[in-house]
PyMOL CGO cylinders between C-alpha atoms (Angstrom):
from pymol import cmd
from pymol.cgo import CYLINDER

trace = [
    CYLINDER, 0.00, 0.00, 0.00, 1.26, 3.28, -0.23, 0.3, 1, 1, 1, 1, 1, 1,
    CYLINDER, 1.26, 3.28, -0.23, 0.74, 6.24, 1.79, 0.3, 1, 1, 1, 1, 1, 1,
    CYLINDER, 0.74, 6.24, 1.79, -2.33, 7.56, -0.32, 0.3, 1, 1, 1, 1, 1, 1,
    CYLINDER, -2.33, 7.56, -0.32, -3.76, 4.50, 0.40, 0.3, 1, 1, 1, 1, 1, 1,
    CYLINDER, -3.76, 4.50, 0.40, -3.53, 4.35, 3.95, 0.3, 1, 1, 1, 1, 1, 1,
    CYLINDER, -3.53, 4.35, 3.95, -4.75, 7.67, 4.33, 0.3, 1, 1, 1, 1, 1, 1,
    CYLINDER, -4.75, 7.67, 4.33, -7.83, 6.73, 2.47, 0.3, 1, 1, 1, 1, 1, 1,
    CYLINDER, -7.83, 6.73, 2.47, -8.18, 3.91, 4.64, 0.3, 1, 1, 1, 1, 1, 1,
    CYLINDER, -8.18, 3.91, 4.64, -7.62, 5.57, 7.53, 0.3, 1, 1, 1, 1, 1, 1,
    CYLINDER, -7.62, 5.57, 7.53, -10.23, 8.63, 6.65, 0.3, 1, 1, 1, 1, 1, 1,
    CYLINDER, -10.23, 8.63, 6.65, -13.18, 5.79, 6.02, 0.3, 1, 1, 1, 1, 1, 1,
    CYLINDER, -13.18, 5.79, 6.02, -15.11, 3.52, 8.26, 0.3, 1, 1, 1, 1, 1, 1,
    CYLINDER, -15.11, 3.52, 8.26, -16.61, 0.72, 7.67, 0.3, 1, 1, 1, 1, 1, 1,
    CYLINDER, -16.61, 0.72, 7.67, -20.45, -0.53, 8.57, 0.3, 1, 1, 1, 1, 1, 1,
    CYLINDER, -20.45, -0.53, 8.57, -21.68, -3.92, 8.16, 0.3, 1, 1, 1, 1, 1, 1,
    CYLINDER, -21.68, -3.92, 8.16, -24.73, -4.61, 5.83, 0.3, 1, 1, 1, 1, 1, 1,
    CYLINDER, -24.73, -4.61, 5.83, -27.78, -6.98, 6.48, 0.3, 1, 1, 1, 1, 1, 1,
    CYLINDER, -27.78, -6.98, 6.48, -26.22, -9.86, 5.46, 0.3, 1, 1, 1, 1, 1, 1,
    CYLINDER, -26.22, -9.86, 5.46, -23.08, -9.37, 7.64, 0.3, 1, 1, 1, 1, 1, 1,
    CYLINDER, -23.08, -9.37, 7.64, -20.57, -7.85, 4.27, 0.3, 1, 1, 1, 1, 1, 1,
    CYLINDER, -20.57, -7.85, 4.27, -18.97, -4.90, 4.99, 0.3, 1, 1, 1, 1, 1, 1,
    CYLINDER, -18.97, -4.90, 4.99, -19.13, -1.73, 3.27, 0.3, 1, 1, 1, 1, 1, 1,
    CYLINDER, -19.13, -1.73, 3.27, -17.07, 1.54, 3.22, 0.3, 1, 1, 1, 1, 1, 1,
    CYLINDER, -17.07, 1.54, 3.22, -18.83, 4.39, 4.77, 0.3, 1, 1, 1, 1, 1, 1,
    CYLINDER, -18.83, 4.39, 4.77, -18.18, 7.91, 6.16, 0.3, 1, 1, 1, 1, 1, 1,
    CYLINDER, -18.18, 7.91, 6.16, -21.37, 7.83, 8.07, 0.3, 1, 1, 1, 1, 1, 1,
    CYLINDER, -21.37, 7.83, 8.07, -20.23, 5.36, 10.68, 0.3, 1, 1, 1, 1, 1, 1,
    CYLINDER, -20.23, 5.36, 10.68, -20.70, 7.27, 13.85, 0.3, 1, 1, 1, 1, 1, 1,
    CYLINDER, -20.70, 7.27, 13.85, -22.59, 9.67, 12.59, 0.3, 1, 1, 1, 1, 1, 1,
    CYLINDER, -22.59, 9.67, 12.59, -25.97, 10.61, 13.85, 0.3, 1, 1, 1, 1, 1, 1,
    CYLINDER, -25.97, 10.61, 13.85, -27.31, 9.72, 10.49, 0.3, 1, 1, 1, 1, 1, 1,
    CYLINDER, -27.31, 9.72, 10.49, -30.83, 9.57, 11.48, 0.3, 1, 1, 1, 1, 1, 1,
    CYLINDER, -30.83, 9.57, 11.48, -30.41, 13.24, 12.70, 0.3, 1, 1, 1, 1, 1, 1,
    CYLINDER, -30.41, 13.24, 12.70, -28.86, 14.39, 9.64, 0.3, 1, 1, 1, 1, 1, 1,
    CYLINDER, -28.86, 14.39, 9.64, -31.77, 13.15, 7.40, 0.3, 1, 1, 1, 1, 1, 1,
    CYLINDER, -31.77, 13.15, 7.40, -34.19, 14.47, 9.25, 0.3, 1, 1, 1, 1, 1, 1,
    CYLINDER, -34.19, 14.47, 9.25, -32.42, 17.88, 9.24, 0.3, 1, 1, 1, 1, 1, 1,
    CYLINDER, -32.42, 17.88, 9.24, -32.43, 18.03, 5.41, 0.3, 1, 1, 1, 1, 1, 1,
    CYLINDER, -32.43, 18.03, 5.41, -35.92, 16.35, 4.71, 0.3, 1, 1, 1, 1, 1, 1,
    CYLINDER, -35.92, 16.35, 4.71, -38.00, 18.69, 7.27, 0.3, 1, 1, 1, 1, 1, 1,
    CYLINDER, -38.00, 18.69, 7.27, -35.03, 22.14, 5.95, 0.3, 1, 1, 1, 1, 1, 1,
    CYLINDER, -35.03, 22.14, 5.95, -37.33, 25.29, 5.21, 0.3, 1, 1, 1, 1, 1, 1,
    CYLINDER, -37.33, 25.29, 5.21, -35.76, 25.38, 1.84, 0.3, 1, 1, 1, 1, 1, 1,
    CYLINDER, -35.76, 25.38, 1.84, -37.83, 22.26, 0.41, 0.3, 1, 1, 1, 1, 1, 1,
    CYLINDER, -37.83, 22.26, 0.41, -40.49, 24.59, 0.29, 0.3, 1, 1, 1, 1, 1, 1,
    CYLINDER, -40.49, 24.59, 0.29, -38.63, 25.96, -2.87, 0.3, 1, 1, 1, 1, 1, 1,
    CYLINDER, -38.63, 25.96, -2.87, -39.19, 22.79, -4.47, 0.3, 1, 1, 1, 1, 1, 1,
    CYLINDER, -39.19, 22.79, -4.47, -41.93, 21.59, -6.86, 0.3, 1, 1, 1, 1, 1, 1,
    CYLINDER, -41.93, 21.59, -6.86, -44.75, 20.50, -4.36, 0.3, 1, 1, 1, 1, 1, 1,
    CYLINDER, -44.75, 20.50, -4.36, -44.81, 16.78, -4.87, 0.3, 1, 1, 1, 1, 1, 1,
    CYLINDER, -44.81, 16.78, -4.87, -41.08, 16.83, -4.12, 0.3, 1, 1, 1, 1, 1, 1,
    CYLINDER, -41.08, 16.83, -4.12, -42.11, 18.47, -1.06, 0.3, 1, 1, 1, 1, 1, 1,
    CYLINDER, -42.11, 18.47, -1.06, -44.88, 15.76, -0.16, 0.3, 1, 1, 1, 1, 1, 1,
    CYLINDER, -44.88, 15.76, -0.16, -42.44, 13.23, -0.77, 0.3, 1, 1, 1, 1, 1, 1,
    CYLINDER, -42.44, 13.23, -0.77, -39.92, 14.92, 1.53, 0.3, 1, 1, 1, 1, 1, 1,
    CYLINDER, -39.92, 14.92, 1.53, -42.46, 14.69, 4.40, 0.3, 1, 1, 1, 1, 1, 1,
    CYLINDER, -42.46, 14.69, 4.40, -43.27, 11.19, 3.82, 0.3, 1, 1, 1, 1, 1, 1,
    CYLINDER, -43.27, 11.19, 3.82, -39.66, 10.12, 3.66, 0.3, 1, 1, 1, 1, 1, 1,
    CYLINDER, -39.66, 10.12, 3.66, -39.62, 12.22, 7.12, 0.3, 1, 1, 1, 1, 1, 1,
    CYLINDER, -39.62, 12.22, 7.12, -42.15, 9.94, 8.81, 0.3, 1, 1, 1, 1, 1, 1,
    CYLINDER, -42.15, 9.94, 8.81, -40.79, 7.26, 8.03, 0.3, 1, 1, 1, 1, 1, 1,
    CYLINDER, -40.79, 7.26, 8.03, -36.95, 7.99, 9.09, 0.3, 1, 1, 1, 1, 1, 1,
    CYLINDER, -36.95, 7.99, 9.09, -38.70, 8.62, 12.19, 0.3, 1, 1, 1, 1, 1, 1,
    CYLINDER, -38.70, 8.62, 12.19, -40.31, 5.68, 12.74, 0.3, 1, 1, 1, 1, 1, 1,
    CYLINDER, -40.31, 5.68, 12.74, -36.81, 3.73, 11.32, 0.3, 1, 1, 1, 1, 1, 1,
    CYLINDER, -36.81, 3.73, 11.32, -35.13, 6.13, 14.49, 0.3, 1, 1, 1, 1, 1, 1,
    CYLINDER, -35.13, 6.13, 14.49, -37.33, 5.15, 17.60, 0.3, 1, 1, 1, 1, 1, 1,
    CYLINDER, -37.33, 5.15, 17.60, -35.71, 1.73, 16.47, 0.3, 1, 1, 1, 1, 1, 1,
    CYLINDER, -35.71, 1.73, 16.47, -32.07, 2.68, 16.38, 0.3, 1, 1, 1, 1, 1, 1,
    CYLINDER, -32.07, 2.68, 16.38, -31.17, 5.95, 17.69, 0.3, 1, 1, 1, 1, 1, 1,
    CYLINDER, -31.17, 5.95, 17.69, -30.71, 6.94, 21.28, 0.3, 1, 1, 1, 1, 1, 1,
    CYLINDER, -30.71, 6.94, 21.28, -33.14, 8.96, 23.43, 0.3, 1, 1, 1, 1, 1, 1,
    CYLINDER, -33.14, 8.96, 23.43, -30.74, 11.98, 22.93, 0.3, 1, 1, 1, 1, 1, 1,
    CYLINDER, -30.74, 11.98, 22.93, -31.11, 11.45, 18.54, 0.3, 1, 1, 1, 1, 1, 1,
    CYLINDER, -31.11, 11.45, 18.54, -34.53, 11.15, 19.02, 0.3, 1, 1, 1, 1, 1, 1,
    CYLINDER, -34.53, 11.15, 19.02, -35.19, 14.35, 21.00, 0.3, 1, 1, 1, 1, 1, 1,
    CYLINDER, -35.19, 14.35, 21.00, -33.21, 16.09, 18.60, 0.3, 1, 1, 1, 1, 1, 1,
    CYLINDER, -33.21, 16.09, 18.60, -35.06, 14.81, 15.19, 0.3, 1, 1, 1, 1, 1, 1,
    CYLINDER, -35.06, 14.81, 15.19, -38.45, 15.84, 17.11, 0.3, 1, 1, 1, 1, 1, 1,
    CYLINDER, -38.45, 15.84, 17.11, -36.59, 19.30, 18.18, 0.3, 1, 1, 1, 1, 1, 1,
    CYLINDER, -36.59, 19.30, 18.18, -36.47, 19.45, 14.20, 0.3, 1, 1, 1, 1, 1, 1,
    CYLINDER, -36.47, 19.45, 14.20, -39.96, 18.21, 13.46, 0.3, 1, 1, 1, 1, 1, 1,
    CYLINDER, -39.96, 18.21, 13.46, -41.01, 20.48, 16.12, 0.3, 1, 1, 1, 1, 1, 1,
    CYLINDER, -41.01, 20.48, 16.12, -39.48, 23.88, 14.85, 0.3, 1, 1, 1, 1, 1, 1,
    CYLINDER, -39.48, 23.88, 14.85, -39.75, 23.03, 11.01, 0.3, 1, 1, 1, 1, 1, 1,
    CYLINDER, -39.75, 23.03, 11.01, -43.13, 21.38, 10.39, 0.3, 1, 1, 1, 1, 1, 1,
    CYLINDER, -43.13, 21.38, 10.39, -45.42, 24.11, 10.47, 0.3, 1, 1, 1, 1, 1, 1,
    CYLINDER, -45.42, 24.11, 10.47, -44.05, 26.10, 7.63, 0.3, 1, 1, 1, 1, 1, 1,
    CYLINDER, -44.05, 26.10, 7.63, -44.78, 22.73, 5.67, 0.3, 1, 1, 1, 1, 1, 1,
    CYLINDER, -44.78, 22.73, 5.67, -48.35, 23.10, 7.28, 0.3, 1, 1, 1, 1, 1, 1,
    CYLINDER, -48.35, 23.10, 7.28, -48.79, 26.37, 5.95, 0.3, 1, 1, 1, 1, 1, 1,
    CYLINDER, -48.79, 26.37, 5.95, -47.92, 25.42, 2.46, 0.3, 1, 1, 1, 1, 1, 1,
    CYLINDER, -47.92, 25.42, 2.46, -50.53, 27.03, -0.53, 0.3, 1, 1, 1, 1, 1, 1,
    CYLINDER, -50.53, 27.03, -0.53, -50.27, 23.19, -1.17, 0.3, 1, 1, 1, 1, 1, 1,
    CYLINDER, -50.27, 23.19, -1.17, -53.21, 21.27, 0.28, 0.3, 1, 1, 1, 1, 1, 1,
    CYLINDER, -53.21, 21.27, 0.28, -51.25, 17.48, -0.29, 0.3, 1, 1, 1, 1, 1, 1,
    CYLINDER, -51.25, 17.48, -0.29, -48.02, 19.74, 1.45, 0.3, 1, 1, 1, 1, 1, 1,
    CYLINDER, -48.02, 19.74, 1.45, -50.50, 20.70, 4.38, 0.3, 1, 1, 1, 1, 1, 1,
    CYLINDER, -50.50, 20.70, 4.38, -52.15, 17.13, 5.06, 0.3, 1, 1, 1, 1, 1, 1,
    CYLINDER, -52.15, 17.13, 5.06, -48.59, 15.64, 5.09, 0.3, 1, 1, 1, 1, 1, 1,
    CYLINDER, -48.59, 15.64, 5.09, -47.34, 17.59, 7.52, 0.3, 1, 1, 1, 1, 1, 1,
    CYLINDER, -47.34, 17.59, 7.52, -50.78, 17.41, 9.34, 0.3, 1, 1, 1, 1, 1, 1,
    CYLINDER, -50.78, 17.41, 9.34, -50.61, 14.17, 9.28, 0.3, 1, 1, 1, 1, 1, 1,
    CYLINDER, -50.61, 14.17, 9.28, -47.37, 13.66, 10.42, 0.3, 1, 1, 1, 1, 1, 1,
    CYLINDER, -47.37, 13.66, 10.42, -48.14, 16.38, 13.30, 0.3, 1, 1, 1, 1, 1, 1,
    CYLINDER, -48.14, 16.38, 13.30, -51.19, 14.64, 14.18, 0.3, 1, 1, 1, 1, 1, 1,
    CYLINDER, -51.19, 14.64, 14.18, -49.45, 11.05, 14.41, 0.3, 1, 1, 1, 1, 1, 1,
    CYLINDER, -49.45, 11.05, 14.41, -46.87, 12.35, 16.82, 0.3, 1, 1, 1, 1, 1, 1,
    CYLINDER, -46.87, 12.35, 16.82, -49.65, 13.94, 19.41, 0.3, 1, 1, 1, 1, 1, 1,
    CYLINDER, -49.65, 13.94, 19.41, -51.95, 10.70, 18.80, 0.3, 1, 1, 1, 1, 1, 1,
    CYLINDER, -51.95, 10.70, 18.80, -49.34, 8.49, 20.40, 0.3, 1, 1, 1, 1, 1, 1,
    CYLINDER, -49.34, 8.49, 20.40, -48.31, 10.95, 22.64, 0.3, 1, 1, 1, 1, 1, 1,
    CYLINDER, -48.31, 10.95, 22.64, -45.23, 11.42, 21.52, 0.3, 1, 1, 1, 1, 1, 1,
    CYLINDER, -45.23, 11.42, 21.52, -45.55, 15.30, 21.47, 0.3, 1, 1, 1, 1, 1, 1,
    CYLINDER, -45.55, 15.30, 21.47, -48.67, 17.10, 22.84, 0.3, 1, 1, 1, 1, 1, 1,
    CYLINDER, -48.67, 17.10, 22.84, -50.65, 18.81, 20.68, 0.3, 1, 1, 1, 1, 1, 1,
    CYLINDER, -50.65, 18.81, 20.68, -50.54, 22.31, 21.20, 0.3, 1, 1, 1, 1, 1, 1,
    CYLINDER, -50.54, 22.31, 21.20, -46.89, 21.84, 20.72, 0.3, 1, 1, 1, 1, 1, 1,
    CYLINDER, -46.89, 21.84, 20.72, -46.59, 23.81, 17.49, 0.3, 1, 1, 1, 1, 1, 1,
]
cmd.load_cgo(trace, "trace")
C-alpha cells in the first residue's frame, strides 16, 4: 500500500450490511438519522416543486419511525426538536397534499403521545 492508500483507509469507516458484508462508509458514527431528518423537514424544500415536497415529508415519517428503532433517546429528542421547529411552515404550504402531510405527520406524533398537541 502506499501512503495515499492508507490515508484513504484511515479517513473511512466501515459498517456492516444486512447480510453481515462490509461496506465503506463515512457515516459510521454519525448521527445519520439526525442528519436526514435535518435536510428532509429544511425550510428550503419549500422551494421545491410541491410533490417533491410531499415526498420529503413522507420520507420524514418514516426515518422517524426507522429512528425510535435505532437511535438513542438523545437522537430522538433532537429529530423531534427538528420536526417540532420546522413542520409548520410545511403546514402552511398554498399546497393542500403539502399541508395534510405535515398534518398528518403532526397529528401522528400527538396521537401516540409522543408530542402534545398544542406543541406547534
Amino acid at each position: 500500500l502506499d501512503e495515499e492508500d492508507e490515508e484513504e483507509d484511515d479517513a473511512a469507516y466501515w459498517i456492516e450490511g444486512t447480510t453481515g458484508e462490509e461496506f465503506r462508509s463515512v457515516w459510521k458514527g454519525q448521527r445519520v438519522h439526525v442528519l436526514a431528518m435535518n435536510a428532509l423537514l429544511d425550510a428550503k424544500i419549500t422551494n421545491l416543486s410541491p410533490h417533491v415536497q410531499v415526498v420529503f415529508i413522507h420520507t420524514a415519517m418514516k426515518v422517524f419511525v426507522r429512528a425510535c428503532m435505532d437511535c438513542s433517546e438523545d437522537e430522538i429528542a433532537a429529530i423531534l426538536g427538528t420536526v417540532r421547529k420546522n413542520i409548520a411552515v410545511f403546514m402552511q404550504s398554498q399546497n393542500l397534499e403539502v399541508q395534510e402531510r405535515a398534518s398528518t405527520f403532526r397529528y401522528l406524533l400527538a396521537e401516540f403521545d409522543i408530542l402534545p398537541m398544542n406543541w406547534a
